[in-house]
C-alpha positions in Angstrom: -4.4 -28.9 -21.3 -3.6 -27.5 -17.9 -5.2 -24.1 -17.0 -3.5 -21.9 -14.3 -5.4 -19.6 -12.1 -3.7 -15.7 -11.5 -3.9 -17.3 -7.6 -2.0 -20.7 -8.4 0.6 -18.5 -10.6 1.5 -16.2 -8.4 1.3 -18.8 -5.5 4.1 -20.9 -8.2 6.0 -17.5 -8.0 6.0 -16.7 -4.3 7.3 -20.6 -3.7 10.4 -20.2 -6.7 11.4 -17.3 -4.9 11.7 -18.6 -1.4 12.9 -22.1 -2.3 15.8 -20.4 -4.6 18.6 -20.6 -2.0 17.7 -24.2 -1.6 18.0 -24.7 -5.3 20.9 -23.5 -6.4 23.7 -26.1 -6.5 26.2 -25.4 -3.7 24.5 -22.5 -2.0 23.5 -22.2 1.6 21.6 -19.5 3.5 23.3 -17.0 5.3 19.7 -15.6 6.5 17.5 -17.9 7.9 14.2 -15.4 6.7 13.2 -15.3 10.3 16.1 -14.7 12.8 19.8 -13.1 12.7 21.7 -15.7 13.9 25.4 -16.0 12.9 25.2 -12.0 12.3 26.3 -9.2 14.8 25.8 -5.4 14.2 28.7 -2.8 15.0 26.7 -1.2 17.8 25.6 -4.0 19.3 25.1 -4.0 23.6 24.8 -7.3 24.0 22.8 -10.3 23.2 19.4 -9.9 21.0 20.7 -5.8 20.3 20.7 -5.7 16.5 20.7 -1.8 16.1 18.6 -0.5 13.3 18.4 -4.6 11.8 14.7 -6.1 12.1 12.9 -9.0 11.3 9.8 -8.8 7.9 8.7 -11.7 8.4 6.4 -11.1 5.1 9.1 -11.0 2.9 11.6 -13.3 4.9 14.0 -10.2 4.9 16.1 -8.2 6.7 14.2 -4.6 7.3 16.7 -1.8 8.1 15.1 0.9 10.4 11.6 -0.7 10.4 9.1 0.9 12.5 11.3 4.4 12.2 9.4 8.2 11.8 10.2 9.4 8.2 13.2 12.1 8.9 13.9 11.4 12.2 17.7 10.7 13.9 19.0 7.9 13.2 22.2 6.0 13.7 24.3 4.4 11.2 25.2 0.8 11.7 26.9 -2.7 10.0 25.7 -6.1 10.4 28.5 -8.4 10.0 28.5 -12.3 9.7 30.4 -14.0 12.7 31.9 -16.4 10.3 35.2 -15.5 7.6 35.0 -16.6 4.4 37.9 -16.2 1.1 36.7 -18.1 -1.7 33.0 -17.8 -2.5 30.1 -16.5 -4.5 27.7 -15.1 -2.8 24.3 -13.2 -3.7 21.4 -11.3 -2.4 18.3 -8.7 -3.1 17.9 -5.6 -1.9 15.4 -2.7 -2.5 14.7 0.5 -1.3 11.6 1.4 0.3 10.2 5.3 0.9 11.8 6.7 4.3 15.1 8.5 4.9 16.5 9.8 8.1 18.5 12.4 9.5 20.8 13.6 9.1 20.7 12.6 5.1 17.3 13.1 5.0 17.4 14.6 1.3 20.2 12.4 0.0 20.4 9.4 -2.7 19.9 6.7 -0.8 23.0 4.8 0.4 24.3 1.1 1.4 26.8 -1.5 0.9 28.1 -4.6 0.5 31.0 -5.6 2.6 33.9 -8.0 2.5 37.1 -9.2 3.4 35.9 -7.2 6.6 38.6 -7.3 9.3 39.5 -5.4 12.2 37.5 -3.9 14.6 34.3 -5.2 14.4 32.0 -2.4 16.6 33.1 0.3 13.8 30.5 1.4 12.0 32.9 1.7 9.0 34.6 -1.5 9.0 38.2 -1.8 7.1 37.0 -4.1 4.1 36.2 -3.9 0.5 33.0 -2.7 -0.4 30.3 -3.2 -3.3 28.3 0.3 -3.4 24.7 -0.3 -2.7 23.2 3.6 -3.7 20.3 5.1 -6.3 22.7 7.1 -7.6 22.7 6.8 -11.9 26.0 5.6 -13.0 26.0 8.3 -15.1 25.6 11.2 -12.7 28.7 12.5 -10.4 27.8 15.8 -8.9 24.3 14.6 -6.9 24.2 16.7 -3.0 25.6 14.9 -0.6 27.7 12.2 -2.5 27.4 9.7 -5.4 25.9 6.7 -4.6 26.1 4.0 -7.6 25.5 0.4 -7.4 28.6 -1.0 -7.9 30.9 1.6 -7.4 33.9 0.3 -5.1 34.9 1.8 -2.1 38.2 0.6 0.1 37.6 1.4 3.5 41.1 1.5 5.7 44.4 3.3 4.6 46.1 0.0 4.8 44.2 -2.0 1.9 44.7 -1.5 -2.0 43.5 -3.3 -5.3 43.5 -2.8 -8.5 40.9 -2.4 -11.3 40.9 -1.9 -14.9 40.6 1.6 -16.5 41.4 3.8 -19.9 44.0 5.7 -20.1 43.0 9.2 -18.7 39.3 7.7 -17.4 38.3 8.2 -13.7 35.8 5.1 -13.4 36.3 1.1 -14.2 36.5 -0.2 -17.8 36.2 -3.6 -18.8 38.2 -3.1 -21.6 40.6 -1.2 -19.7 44.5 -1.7 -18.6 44.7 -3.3 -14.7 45.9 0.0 -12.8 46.3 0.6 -8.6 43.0 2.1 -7.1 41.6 3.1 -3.9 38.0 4.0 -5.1 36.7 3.8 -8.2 32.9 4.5 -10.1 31.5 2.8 -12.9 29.6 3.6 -15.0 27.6 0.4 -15.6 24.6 -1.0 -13.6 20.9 0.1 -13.7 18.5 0.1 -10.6 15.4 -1.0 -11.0 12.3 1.0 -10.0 11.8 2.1 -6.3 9.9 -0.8 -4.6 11.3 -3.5 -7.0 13.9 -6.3 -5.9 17.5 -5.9 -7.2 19.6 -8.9 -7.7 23.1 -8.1 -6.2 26.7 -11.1 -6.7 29.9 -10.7 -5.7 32.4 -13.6 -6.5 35.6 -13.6 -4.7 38.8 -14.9 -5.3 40.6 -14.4 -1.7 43.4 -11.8 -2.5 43.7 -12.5 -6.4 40.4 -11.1 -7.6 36.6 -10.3 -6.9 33.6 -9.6 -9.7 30.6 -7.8 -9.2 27.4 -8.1 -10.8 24.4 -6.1 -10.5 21.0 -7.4 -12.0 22.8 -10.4 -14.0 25.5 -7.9 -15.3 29.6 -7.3 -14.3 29.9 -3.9 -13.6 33.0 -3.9 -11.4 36.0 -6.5 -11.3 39.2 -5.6 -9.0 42.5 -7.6 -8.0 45.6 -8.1 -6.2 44.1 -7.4 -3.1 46.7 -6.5 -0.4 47.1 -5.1 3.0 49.9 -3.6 4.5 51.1 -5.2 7.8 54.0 -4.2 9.2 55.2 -1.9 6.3 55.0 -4.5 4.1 52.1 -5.2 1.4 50.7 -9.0 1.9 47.8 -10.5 0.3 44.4 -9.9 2.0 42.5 -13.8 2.0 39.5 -13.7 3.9 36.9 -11.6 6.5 33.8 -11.4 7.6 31.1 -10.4 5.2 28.6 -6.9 6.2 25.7 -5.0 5.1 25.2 -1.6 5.9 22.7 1.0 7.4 23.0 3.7 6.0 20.2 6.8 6.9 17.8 4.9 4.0 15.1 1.8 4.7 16.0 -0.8 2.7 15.3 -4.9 3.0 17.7 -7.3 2.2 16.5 -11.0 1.3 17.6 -14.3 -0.1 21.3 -14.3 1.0 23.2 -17.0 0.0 26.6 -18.1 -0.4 28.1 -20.6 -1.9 32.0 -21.4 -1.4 34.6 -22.3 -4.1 37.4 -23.8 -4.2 40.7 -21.9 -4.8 42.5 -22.0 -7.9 45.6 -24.2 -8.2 
């Protein structure tokens, strides 16, 4: 019989984690774990700026506002990847650590995962879709300062639309729902784990005809028909870049991977 030490089975752990990107079938890293190359924040000025972005080398992740005094100024920021991408899956962890800044100091904490981001890259608010990243409990709505819900969508730019499925006289997405227009929509699904803990974030898109969301292994979003309007007429919207937000809240953001499919025939 083989007898673990606690040192050897955590060690086992620590090595599963990191090597995941490498094992899963079809995946590559996005983040290297130790530099941000191929990414570019909004406020960038020039070469090597990365805003609010840092390096943990402990945890191989991306630390947002590392280093920063609890309740001071800071500026909001996205990190975008320099490469598009329309058909893919792609996945990361995230989790929220103590501090908060001005001027949302006393806020739920607040993030988000960007894509089919197009446009204007140095705004801070890229046009895009967007995955909520936020603490707030899907089943709270009046919280000071705005609902934040993992999983909630938000379309940013008066030119895009989807759809997503809702009840009949319901505000917030329904898998068992009819396919109706939206702009931005709640659900009501998801739950965080505890502060400090690692959350498991997918999105799996479809170029224009459909993307999923999961949240800690579960759908709690799907949307489709994803359209912009160019030139007063609505087109399907393919492909973008893909962001992650600072948002006023430290957070890291580790193991991110994607893995591109092919499109349906």
């Amino acid at each position: 019989m083989r007898i673990l030490t606690l040192g050897t089975t955590i060690l086992g752990l620590s090595l599963a984690t990191t090597l995941r990107a490498d094992t899963e079938e079809g995946f590559v890293n996005l983040f290297d774990g130790k530099s941000l190359k191929g990414w570019k924040s909004a406020k960038s000025e020039g070469p090597g700026d990365l805003g609010p972005f840092k390096i943990c080398s402990e945890d191989k992740a991306i630390h947002v506002y590392r280093g920063d005094a609890a309740n001071s100024v800071q500026p909001e920021d996205c990190l975008n990847t320099e490469a598009q991408f329309s058909h893919f899956i792609l996945r990361l962890e995230y989790k929220w650590l103590e501090k908060r800044f001005a001027p949302r100091e006393t806020h739920d904490r607040d993030a988000g995962l960007l894509f089919h981001v197009h446009g204007d890259l140095t705004r801070v608010w890229p046009w895009c879709f967007e995955m909520q990243i936020g603490e707030t409990p899907g089943e709270e709505f009046s919280t000071p300062g705005g609902r934040f819900h993992t999983g909630d969508l938000f379309v940013l730019g008066g030119h895009l639309r989807c759809k997503t499925k809702r009840m009949e006289g319901q505000g917030h997405y329904d898998p068992k729902g009819e396919i109706v227009p939206t702009m931005n929509c709640p659900t009501l699904l998801g739950v965080e784990k505890p502060m400090g803990e690692w959350n498991e974030m997918e999105i799996e898109v479809h170029g224009a005809e459909k993307a999923i969301f999961k949240f800690n292994g579960k759908v709690v979003h799907e949307i489709f028909d994803l359209e912009q309007n160019v030139d007063g007429k609505w087109v399907p919207i393919e492909k973008g870049h893909i962001g992650l937000q600072a948002e006023y809240a430290e957070i890291k953001y580790r193991n991110i991977r994607i893995k591109e499919i092919e499109p349906k025939k």
